[in-house]
C-alpha positions as CSV (number, residue, x, y, z in Angstrom):
1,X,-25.9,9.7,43.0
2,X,-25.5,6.5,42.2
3,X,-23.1,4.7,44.8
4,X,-25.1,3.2,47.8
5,X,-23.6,1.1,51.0
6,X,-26.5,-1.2,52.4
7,X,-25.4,-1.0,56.3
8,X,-26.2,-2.2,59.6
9,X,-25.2,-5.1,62.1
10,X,-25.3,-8.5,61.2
11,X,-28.2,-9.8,60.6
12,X,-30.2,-6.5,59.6
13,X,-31.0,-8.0,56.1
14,X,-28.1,-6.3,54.5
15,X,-27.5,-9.2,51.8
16,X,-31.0,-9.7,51.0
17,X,-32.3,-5.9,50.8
18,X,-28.9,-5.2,49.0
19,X,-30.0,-7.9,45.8
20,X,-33.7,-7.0,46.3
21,X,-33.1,-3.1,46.2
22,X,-30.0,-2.8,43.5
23,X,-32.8,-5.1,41.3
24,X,-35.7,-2.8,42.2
25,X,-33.0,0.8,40.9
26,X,-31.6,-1.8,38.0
27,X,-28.3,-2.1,39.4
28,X,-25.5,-4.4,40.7
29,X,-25.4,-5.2,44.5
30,X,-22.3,-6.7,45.7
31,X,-21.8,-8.6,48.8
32,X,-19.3,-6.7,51.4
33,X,-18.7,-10.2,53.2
34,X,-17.4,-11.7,50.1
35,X,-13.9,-8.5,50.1
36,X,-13.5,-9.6,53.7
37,X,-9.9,-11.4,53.8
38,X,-10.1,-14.6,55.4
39,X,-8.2,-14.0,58.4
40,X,-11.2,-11.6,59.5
41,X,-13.6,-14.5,58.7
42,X,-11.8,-16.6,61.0
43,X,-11.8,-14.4,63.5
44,X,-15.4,-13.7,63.6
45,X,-16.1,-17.4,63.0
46,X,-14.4,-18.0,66.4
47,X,-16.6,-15.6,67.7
48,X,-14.1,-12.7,68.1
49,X,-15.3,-9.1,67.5
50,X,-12.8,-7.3,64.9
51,X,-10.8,-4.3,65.6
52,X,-10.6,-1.4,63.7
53,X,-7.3,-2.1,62.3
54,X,-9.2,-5.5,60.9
55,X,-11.5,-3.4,59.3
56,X,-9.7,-0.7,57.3
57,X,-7.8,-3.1,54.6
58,X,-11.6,-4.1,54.5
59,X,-12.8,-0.8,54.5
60,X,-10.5,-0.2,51.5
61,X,-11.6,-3.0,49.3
62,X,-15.2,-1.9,50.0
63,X,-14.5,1.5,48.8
64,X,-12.7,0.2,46.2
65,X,-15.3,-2.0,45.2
66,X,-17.7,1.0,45.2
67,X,-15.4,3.1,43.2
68,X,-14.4,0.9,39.7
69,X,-16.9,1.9,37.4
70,X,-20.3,0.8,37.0
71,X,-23.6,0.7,34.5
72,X,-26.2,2.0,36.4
73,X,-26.5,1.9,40.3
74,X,-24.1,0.4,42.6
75,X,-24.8,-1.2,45.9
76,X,-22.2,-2.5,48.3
77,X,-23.8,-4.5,51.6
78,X,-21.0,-3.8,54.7
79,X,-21.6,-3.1,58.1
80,X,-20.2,0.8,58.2
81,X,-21.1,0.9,61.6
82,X,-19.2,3.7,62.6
83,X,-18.5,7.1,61.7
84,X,-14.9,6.6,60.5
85,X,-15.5,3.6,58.8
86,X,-18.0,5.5,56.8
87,X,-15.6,8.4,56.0
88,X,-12.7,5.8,55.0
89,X,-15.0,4.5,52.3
90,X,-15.9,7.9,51.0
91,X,-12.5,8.8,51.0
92,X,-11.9,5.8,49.1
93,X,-14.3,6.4,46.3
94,X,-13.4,10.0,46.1
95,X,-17.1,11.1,45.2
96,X,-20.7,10.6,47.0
97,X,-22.1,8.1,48.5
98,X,-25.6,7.5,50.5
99,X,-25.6,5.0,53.0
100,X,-28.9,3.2,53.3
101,X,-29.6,2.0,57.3
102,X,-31.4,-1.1,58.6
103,X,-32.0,-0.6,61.6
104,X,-34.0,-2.5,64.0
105,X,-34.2,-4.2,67.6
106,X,-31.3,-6.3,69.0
107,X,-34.4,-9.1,69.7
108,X,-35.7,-8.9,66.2
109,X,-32.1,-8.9,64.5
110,X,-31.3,-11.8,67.1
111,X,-34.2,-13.5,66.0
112,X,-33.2,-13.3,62.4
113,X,-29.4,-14.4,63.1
114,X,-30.3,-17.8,65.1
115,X,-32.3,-18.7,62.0
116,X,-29.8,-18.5,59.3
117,X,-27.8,-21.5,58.1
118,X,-24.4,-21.0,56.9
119,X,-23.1,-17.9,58.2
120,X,-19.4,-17.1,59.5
121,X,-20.9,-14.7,61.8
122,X,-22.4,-16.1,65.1
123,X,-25.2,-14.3,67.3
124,X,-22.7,-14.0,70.2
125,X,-20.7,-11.2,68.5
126,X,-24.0,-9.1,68.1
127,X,-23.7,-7.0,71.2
128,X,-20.1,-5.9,70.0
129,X,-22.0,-4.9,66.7
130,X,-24.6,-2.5,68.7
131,X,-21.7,-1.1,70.7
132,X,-19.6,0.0,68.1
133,X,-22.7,0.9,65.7
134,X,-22.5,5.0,65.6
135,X,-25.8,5.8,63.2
136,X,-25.4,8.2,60.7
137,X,-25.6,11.8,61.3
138,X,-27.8,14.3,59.6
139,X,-24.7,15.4,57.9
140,X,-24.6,12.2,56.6
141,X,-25.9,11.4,53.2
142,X,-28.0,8.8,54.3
143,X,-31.4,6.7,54.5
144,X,-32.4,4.6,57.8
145,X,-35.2,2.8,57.7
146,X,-37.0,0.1,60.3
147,X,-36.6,-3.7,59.2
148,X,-39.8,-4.3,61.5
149,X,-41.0,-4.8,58.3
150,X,-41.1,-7.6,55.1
151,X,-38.2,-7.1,52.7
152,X,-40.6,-6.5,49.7
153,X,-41.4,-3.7,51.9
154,X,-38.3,-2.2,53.1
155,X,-37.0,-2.2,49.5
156,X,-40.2,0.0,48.4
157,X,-39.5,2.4,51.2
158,X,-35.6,2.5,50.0
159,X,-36.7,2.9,46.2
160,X,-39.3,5.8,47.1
161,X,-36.8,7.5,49.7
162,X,-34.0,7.3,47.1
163,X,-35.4,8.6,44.5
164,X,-36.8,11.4,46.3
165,X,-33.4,12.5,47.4
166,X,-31.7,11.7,44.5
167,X,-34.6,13.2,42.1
């Protein structure tokens, strides 16, 4: 396997364990906010959750994103916070894919969102992230691990865990 989606709520670290990790396998990691269309980054940047028929055009170009053909390992950083969302993107790329979880506490993640510069996505639209966040299932082809932890770290666990799965 060689198709990963970094996921989790904003501000789990998805952006920075997705460049860390895809350099650790010797891959490409590309950055689900930048396929988001720019009426969904106006939204959010007003502070207003998205719906789910915001997300599937998304969805879409994530899958699609994850499907065009790649040296080595790909990694694809996006939220996939519910079941469906991860099935549309499967469906999309028409072959396996392992999502890789960070998860951690609303107060640490909180923490972590006040302190970033630059960002469409504002702390207030975290509680709409942890309702609609559905972990995966153990049918799921998936990693989760805790972010209670440096990044150096949480990519080393990712690396091991990966590679032990994927042999």
């Amino acid at each position: 396997m060689n198709r990963f989606v970094i996921m989790g709520v904003a501000g789990s670290g998805k952006s920075l364990i997705g460049d860390g990790l895809a350099r650790a396998l010797g891959g490409r990691y590309v950055d689900g906010d930048d396929l988001h269309p720019a009426s969904n980054i106006a939204k959010m940047s007003r502070g207003e959750p998205l719906t789910d028929d915001d997300r599937w055009p998304w969805l879409d170009l994530v899958g699609g994103a994850l499907a065009a053909p790649a040296e080595g390992p790909l990694l694809v950083g996006c939220s996939a916070l519910k079941r469906a969302y991860r099935d549309r993107i499967r469906t999309a790329v028409k072959g396996p894919v392992m999502f890789l979880h960070l998860a951690g506490s609303r107060a640490l993640i909180e923490s972590r969102m006040s302190s970033r510069k630059g960002h469409f996505m504002p702390t207030s639209l975290l509680d709409s992230q942890f309702a609609a966040l559905e972990p995966p299932g153990a049918d799921e082809e998936s990693v989760t691990v805790n972010i209670d932890q440096t990044p150096d770290a949480i990519v080393a666990e990712l690396a091991t865990r990966i590679r032990a799965q994927v042999g």
